[in-house]
N, C-alpha and C positions, 0 to 999 in steps of 0.2 A: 504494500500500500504506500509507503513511504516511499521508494524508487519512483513509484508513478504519477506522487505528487510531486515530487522532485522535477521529473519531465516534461509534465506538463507547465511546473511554473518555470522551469527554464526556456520550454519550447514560446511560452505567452513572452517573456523577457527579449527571445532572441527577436521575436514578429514587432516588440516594441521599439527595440534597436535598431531593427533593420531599415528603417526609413533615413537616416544617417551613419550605417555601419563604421565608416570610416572614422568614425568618433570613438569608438569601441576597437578598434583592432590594432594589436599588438603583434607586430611582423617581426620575427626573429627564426635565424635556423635553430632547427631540432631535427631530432634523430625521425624518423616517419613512424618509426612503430610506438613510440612514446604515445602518441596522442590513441593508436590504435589500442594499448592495453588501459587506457584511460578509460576511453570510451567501453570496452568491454566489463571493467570493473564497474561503473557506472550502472551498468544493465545486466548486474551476475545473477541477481533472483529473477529475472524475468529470463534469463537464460537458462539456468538450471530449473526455475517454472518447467517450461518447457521443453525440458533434456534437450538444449542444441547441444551440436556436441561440433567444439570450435578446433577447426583447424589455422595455426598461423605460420606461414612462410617468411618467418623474420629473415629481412638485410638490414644490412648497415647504410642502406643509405638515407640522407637529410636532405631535408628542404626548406626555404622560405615561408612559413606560413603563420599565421596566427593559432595557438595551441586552442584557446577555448571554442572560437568557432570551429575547428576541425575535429572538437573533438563530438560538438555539437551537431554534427554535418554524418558523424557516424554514426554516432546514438541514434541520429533517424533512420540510415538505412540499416542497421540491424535491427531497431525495431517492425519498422516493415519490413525486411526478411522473415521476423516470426511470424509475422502477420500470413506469409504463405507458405507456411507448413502444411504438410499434408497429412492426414490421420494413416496412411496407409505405409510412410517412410520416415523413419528419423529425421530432422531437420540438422541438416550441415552448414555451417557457415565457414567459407577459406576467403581469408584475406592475403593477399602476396603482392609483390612489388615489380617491377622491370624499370629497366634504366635503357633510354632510348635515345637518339639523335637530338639535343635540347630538353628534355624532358624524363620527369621520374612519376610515374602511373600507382595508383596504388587498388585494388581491385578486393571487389566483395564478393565475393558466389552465393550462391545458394543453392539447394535443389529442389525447394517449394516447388506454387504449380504458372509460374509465370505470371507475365502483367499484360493484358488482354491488349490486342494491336490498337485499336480506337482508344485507348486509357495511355496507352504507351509515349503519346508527342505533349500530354498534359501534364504529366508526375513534376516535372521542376514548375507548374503554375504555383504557388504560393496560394497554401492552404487546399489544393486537390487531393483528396480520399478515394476516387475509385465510386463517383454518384453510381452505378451500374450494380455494386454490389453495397449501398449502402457506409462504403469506406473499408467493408470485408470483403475479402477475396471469397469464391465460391470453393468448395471443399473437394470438389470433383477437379482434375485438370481439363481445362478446356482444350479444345484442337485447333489447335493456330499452327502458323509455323513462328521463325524468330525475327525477331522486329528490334529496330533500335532506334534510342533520342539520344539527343545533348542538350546541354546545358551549361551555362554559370552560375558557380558556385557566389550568389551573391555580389559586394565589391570584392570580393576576396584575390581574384584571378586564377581561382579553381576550376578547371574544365571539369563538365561534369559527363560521363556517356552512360547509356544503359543498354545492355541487351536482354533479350528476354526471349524464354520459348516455354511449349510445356513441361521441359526438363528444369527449368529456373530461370536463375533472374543476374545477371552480373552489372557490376554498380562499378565504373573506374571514376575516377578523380586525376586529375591529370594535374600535373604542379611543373614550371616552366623550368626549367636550370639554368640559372644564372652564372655565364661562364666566363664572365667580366671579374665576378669578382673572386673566383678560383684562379685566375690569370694573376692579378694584382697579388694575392697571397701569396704565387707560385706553387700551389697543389698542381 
């Protein structure tokens, strides 16, 4: 009970903020999986609620970002992650990283029952629940094939993508590398 007041008055604080984010954000590098075991500790009874059983592909690599928003940005999509469990299979969540041409990705899986293709271009609207099922996902996998959106993460400069099918749901974040200033340090 307590986590989920907790969530909700942060989720009401972040919607309060957000009309000025910029005023709130605190840009500094950190390691990526910091804000990742944050955000899980965060959500450990609603996790162990629901036996997920979490897989995490820790690296070492760091990024640019603001720790409270990012951590807040996870707590949503693991929360809807549980939200698409299925009665019929344990609910996995893997979180893992890749380091790419300018950019370090940090990705969510799941293997719920997906996010329905017409629901799929809306999920970054601010404050969308899925009107279709009431803000619940339907318990049965539906038959779609897999679909994807993007997004921004706020001001933040967090790409947001999503793919979806009826094997699940994967959630990237995308964070830019800044490689100006690894040059000037000489890393």
């Amino acid at each position: 009970l307590w986590e989920a007041m907790d969530h909700y008055t942060e989720q009401a604080l972040f919607y309060a903020r957000s009309e000025h984010p910029e005023k709130d954000y605190l840009i500094r590098e950190l390691p990526l999986f910091a804000p990742v075991h944050r955000a899980i500790a965060q959500n450990k009874y609603l996790l162990l609620q629901h036996q997920v059983r979490l897989e995490v592909e820790e690296t070492e690599d760091t990024v640019f970002s603001d720790e409270k928003w990012l951590c807040f940005i996870l707590g949503q999509l693991i929360t809807n992650g549980v939200k698409t469990a299925t009665p019929s299979a344990p609910l996995v969540l893997t979180f893992s990283a890749a380091r790419g041409p300018g950019a370090v990705t940090l990705s969510l899986r799941d293997n719920g029952i997906g996010i329905p293709p017409e629901d799929l271009p809306r999920i970054f609207d601010k404050g969308f629940t899925g009107p279709k099922t009431g803000g619940r996902p339907p318990r049965t996998p539906p038959a779609w094939a897999s679909t994807s959106a993007s997004g921004c993460a706020g001001g933040s400069d967090i790409g947001l993508a999503a793919q979806s099918s009826p094997e699940g749901t994967t959630m990237t974040l995308t964070f830019r590398v800044n490689d100006f200033i690894h040059q000037v340090q000489g890393e």
